[in-house]
N, C-alpha and C positions, 0 to 999 in steps of 0.2 A: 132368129129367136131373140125376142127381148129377153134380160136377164136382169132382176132385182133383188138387192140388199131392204132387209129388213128390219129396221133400228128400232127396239120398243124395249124399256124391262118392264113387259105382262109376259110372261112368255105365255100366256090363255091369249092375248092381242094375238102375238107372234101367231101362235097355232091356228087360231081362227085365219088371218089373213094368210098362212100357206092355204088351208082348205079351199080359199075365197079364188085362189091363182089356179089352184089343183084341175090340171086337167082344160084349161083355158088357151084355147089357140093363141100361138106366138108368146106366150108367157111362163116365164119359168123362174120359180125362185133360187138362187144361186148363192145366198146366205143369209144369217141371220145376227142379229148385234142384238147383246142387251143394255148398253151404254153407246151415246154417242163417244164418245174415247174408244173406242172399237172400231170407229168407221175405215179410219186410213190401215189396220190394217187385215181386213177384211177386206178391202179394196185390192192390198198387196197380194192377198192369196188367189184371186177370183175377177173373171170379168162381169163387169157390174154396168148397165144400162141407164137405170134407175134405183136412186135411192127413197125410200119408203122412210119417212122419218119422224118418230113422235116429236112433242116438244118438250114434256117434262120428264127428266130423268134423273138419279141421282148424284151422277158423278158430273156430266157436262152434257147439258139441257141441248133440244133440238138448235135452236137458234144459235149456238154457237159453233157447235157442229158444222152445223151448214154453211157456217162463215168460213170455219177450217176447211171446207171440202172445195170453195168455190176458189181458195188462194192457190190450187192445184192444178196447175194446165191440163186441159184435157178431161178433168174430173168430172161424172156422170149429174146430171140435174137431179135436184132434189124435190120429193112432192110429201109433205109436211100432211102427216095424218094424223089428228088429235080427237081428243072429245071436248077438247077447251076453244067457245066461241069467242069469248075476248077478242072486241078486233084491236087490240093495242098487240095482243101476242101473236095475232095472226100480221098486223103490220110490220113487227120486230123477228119475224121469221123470212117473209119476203124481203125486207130491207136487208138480210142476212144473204141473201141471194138465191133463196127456195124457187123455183119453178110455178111452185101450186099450193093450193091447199085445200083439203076435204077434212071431214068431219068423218070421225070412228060412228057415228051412227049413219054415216048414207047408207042408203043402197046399195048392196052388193056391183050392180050392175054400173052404178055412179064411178066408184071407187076404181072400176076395170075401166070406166070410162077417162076419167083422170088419169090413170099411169097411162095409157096407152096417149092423152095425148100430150103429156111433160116428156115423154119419148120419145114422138114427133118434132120436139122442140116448141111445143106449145105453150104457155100460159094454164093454168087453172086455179080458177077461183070458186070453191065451194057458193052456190046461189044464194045458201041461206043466211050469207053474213057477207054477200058482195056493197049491201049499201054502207056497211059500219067500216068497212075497211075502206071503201072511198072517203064516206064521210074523215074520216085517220085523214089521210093523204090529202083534201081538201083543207082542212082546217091547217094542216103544215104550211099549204101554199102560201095562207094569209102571214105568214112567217118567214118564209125562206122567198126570197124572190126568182125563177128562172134562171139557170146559168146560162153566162155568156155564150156560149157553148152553143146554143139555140142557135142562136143568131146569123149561123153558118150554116143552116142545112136550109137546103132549095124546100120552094114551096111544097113539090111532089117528095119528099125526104122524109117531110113534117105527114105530109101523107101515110105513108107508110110507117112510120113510126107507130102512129095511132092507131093502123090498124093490125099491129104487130103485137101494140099493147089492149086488143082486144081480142087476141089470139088467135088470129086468121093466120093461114100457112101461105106462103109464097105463091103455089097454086088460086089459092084464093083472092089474097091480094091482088093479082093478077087481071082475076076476074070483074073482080071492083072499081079497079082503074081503067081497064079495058086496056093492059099494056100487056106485052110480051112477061115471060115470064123471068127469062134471063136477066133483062132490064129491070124486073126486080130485087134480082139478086144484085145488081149492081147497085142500085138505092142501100138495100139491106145493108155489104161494105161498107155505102158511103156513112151513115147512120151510124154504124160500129167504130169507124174510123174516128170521124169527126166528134162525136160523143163521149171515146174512148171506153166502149162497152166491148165487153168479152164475147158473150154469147146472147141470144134471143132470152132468155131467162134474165138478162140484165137488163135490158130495150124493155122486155114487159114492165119490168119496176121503176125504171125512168119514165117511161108512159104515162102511168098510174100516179106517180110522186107529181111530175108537172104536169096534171090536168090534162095531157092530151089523148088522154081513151076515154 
């Protein structure tokens, strides 16, 4: 059973999105926040999968939150639900170390779509504002040059990378390279290692940041 935290103060948001989970194979809501300042310990009372996270809030905004949650070993991925397309606020919330992002008006069946796959350890990017948030992340390149850092991962390393930062799961990847599956997990290490990334939620926003997805 996946198990998700709720961060919004609408508590009418809140309510809707328990209805939206209600009754949803493998999904189950296990709390609710109405302030990001809420999250760590709601986290303390409850085991939590997925965090659900608006980004405007009064006491301490999504994106910060999410910065506090990621400095936590172990701490569950975040997938950033708003009604604000700003890709500056959607790029300042994955830079923060979010998982995903969707929009409060997708499609109910989007939104299931989304948690289930920031759960999986996947990537999500709302489609209707994936060019504005590249374009974000492009125009920085012309700024920030490539870390050294690069420079060390093998040609099949930069492979996976990219395609980790277009949210293919290890299975997949797999597929794509026509390699073992283990031997990807070995890439995936070496990628975390060498890069100094925490989790696949960090790989998707290094991806995205240096133009390799």
């Amino acid at each position: 059973m996946t198990r998700l935290l709720l961060v919004d103060d609408q508590p009418l948001v809140r309510a809707g999105l328990v209805r939206i989970f209600e009754g949803e194979p493998g999904l189950e809501v296990a709390g609710e926040c109405s302030d990001g300042d809420e999250v760590a310990g709601a986290l303390a009372r409850a085991r939590v999968d997925v965090v659900l996270m608006d980004v405007r809030m009064k006491r301490t905004d999504g994106a910060e939150a999410t910065r506090r949650l990621r400095e936590v070993p172990g701490a569950p991925p975040v997938l950033v639900l708003t009604m604000f397309d700003d890709p500056q606020v959607v790029a300042a919330a994955l830079a923060a170390g979010a998982a995903g992002f969707v929009l409060k008006d997708a499609p109910c069946e989007e939104i299931i779509q989304a948690t289930r796959a920031v759960a999986a350890g996947r990537g999500w990017l709302d489609p209707a504002i994936a060019p504005q948030v590249l374009a974000v992340y492009r125009s920085r390149l012309g700024r920030t040059p490539p870390p050294a850092a690069l420079d060390g991962l093998s040609p099949r390393e930069r492979e996976v990378l990219a395609l980790i930062g277009e949210g293919a799961t290890n299975p997949e990847i797999a597929r794509r390279l026509g390699i073992a599956e283990g031997t990807v997990k070995t890439h995936v290490g070496g990628v975390f290692a060498k890069l100094g990334l925490r989790d696949r939620a960090a790989a998707v926003i290094f991806a995205l940041r240096h133009g390799l997805a």
